[in-house]
C-alpha positions in Angstrom: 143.5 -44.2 -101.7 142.5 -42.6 -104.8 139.0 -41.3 -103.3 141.4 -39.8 -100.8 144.0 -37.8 -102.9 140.6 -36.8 -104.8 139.7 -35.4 -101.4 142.7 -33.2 -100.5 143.1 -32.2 -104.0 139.7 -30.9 -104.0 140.4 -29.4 -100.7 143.8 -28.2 -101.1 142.4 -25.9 -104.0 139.1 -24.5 -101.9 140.8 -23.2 -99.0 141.6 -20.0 -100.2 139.6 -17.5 -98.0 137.8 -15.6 -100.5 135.8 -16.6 -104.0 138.6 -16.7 -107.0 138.0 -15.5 -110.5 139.2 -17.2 -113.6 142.3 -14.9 -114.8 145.6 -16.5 -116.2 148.9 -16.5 -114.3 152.6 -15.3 -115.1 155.3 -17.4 -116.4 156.1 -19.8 -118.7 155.2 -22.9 -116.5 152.0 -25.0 -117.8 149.6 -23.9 -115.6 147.5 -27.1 -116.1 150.1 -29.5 -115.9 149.4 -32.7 -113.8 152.4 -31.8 -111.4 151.4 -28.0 -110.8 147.8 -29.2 -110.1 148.5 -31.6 -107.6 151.3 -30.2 -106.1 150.4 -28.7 -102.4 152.9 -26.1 -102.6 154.0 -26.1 -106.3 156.9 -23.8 -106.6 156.0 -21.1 -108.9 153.0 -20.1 -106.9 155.4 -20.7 -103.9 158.1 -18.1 -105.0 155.6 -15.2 -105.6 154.3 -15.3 -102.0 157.7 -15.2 -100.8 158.1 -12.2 -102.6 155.2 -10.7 -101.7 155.8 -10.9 -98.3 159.3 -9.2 -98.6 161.0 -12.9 -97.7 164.4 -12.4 -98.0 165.7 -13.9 -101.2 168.4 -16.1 -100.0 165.6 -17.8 -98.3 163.4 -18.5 -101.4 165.6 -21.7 -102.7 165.5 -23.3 -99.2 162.3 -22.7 -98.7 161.0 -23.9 -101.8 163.3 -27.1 -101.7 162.3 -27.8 -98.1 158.4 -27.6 -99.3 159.1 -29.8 -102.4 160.7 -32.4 -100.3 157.6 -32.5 -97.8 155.0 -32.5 -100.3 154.5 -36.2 -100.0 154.2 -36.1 -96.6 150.8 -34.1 -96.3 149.1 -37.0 -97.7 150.7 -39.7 -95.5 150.0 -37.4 -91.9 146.1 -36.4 -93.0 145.9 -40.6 -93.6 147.4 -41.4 -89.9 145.6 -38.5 -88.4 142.2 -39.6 -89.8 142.8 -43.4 -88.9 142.9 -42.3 -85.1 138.8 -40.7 -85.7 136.0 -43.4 -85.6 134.6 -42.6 -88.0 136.9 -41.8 -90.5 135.9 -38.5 -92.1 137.3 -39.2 -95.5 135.6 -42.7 -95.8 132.3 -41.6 -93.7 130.2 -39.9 -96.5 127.9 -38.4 -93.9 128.0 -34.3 -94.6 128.9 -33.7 -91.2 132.1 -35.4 -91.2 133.3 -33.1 -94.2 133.9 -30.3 -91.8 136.3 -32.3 -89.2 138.0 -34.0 -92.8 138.9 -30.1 -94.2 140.3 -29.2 -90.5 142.7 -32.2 -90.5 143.7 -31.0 -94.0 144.3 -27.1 -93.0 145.9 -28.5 -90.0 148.3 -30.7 -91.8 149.0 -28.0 -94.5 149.3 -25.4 -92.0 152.4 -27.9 -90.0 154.8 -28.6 -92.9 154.3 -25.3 -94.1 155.0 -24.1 -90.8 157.8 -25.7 -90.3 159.5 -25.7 -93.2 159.4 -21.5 -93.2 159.9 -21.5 -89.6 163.1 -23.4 -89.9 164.4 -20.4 -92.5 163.7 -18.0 -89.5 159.7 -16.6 -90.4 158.4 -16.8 -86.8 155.3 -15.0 -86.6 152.5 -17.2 -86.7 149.7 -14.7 -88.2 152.4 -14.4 -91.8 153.0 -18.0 -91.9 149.3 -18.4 -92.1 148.6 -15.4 -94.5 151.4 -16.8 -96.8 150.0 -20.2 -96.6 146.4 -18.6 -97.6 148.0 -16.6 -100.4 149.3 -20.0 -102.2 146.1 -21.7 -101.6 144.5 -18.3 -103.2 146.7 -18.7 -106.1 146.0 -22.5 -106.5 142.2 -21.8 -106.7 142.8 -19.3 -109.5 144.3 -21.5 -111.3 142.1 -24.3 -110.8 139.4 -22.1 -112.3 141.4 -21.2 -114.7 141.9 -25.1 -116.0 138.3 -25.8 -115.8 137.4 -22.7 -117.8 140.2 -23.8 -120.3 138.3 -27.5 -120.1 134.6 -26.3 -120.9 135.8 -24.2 -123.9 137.6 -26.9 -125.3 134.6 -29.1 -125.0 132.3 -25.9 -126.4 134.5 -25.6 -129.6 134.4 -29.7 -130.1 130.2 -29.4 -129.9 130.5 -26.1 -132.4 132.7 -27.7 -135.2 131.2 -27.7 -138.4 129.0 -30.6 -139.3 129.8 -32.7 -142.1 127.9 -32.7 -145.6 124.5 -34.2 -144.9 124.4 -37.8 -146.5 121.6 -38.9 -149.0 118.2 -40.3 -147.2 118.7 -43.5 -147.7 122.1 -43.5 -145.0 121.3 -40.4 -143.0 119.9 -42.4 -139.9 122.7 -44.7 -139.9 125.1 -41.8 -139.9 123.1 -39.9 -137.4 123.3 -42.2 -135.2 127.3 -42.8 -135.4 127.8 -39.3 -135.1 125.8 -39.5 -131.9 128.1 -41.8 -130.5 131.0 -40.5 -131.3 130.0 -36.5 -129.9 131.9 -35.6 -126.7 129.7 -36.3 -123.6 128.6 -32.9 -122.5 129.9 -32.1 -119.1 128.0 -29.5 -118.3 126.0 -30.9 -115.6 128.8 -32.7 -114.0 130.9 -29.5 -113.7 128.4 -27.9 -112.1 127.9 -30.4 -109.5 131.3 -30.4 -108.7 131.1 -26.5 -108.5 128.8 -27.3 -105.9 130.6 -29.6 -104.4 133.5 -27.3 -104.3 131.7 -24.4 -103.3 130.0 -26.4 -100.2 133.6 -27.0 -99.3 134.9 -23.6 -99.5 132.1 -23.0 -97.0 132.8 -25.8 -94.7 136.3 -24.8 -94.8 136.0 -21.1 -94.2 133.4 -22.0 -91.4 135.9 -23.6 -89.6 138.7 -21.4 -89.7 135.7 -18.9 -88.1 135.1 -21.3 -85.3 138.7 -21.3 -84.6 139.7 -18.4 -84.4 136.3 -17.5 -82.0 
């Protein structure tokens, strides 16, 4: 269950159509809060589509409300709708099974988002699905933005200012704590979950092409 949330959050960030840059966004909320990050359709980022596209602002609370209330629900129909495939795609590690695992998940985000705006009388099929790419744009900004947040924390721990060298006779010792106690260095890690990210961008945006061909 957890390798699977790890999944669609992963995913639900990388949808976006087109590479994000690291730049902060508006508001007071904590942009790097556990609830923003794995909300599907966290409500700040939900709002300013709406305004965006000119949505009618008596509609903004219901809609908002109505996508809140379904947010549980995208794990729960990507689970049942990925039980029914032999293999599984999100337990099957084989690369080619990624692809049909990020379709189920743009398919599933794709029907509560539909619905839930369709029911508050946005009909036309091409804005629900610019809307829905416009919060998963936002998301990926501001995943970017966490992990850029994340590395210079860890840079300023590494850059802190050593403390006053000990005599001779206890500098190994004390070399050797400190060693233990430094922060683990990250580095290569984030990258290869860059990677990984990036590879599903890829896979993602490869199959919205073979969809709409």
């Amino acid at each position: 269950m957890k390798k699977l949330i790890a999944t669609l959050f992963g995913m639900s960030l990388l949808l976006a159509p087109t590479v994000v840059s690291a730049q902060a966004t508006a508001g007071t909320t904590d942009e790097c809060s556990k609830e923003l990050l794995l909300s599907y359709f966290p409500e700040v980022f939900v709002t300013q589509t709406l305004k965006k596209f000119n949505v009618p602002q008596d509609k903004w609370q219901p809609i908002t409300q109505g996508l809140a209330a379904k947010d549980k629900d995208v794990l729960k129909i990507v689970e049942d709708k990925a039980s029914k495939l032999n293999p599984n795609p999100f337990k099957d590690r084989d690369p080619a099974q990624r692809q049909v695992a990020v379709k189920i998940f743009r398919e599933t985000l794709t029907q509560v988002f539909g619905d839930v705006v369709k029911s508050n009388g946005i009909s036309d099929d091409k804005q629900v699905a610019a809307m829905l790419d416009d919060i998963q744009q936002q998301k990926a900004k501001n995943f970017a933005l966490c992990m850029e947040k994340q590395k210079q924390s860890i840079f300023h721990q590494q850059q802190q200012p050593q403390q006053e060298q000990p005599s001779d006779s206890t500098s190994k010792d004390l070399t050797d704590a400190d060693d233990t106690n430094q922060p683990a260095d990250h580095s290569d890690s984030d990258k290869s979950d860059s990677d990984d990210q990036s590879q599903t961008h890829d896979d993602a945006s490869k199959t919205d092409d073979s969809e709409d061909k």
